[in-house]
C-alpha positions as a Python dict, from the first residue, in 0.01 Angstrom:
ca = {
    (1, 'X'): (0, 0, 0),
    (2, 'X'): (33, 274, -131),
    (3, 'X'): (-133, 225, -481),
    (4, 'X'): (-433, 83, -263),
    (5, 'X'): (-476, 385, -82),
    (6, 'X'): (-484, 524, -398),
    (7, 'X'): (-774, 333, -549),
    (8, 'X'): (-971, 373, -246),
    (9, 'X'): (-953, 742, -312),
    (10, 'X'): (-1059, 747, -588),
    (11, 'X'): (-1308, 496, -575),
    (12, 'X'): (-1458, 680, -291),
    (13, 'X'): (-1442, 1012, -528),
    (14, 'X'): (-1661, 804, -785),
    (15, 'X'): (-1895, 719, -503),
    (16, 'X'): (-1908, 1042, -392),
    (17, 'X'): (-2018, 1185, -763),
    (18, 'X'): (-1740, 1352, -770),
    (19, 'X'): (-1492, 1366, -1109),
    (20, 'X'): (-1141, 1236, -1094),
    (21, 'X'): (-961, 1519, -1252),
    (22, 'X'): (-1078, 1713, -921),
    (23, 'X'): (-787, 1863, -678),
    (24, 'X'): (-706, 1632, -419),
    (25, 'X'): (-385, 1728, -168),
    (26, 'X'): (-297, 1462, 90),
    (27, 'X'): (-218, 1629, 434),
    (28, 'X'): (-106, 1446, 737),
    (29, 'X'): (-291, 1119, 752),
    (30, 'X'): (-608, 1255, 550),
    (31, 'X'): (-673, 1408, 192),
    (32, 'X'): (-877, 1709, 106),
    (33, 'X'): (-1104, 1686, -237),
    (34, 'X'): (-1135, 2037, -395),
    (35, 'X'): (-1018, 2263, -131),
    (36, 'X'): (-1330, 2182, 165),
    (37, 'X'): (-1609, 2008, -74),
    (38, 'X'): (-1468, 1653, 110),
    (39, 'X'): (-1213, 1503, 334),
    (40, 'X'): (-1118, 1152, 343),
    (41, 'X'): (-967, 990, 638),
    (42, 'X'): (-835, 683, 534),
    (43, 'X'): (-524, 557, 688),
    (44, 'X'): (-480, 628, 1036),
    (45, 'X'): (-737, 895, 1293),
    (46, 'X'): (-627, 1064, 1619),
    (47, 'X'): (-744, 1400, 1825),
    (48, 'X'): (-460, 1598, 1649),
    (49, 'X'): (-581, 1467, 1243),
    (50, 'X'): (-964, 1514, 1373),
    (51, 'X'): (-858, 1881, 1513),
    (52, 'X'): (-645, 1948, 1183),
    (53, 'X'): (-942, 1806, 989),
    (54, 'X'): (-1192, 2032, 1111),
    (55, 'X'): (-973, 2367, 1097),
    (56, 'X'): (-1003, 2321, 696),
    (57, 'X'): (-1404, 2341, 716),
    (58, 'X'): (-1458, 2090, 505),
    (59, 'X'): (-1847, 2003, 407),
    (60, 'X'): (-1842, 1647, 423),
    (61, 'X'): (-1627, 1390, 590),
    (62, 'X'): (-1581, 1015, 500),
    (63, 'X'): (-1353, 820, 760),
    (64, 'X'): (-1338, 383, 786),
    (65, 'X'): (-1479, 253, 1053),
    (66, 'X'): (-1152, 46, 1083),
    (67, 'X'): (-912, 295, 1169),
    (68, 'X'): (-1105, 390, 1475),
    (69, 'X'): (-973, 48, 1595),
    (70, 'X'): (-1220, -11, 1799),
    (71, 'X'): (-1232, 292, 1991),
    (72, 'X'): (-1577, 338, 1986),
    (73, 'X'): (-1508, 705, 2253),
    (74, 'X'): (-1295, 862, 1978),
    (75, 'X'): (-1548, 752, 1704),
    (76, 'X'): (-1844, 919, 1888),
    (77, 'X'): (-1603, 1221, 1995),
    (78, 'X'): (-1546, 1256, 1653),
    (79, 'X'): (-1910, 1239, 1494),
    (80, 'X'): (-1986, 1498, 1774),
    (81, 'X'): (-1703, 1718, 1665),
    (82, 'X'): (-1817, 1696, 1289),
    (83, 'X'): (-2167, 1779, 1401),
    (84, 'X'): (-2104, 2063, 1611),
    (85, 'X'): (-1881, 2220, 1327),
    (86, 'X'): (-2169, 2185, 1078),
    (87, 'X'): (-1978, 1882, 870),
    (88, 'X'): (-2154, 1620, 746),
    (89, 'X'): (-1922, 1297, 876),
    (90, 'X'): (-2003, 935, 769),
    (91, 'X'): (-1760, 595, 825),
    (92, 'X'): (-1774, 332, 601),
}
């Protein structure tokens, strides 16, 4: 599993543009590309990691759509969030 999260970061780096030697720290349940350039919410999504998210400023934020587990209120909550803050937020 955790391999796969792995690849998915870094696949998501390459389709991002962005080059794999970059910094990439993994927080609590989401990992943070070059400081604030991207954050990548891949394994699991709640108010605390959204609220935790969004005190790092990042620019952009990429979260799956399948984590959200079919709470379609936090999804929304979130994308509201992200654009109030100024972030860019996209699921996939």
């Amino acid at each position: 599993e955790n391999a796969n999260l792995q690849n998915m970061v870094y696949e998501l780096l390459l389709k991002s543009g962005k080059d794999l030697n970059v910094n990439i720290e993994t927080c609590n349940g989401y990992h943070l590309i070059e400081g604030n350039e991207l954050a990548l919410i891949l394994e699991k999504v709640d108010e605390q990691i959204i609220t935790e998210v969004l005190t790092k400023q990042p620019k952009k934020v990429i979260a799956l759509d399948r984590i959200f587990k079919g709470n379609d209120q936090l999804k929304t909550n979130t994308a509201l969030q992200m654009k109030d803050a100024g972030v860019e937020f996209k699921t996939i």
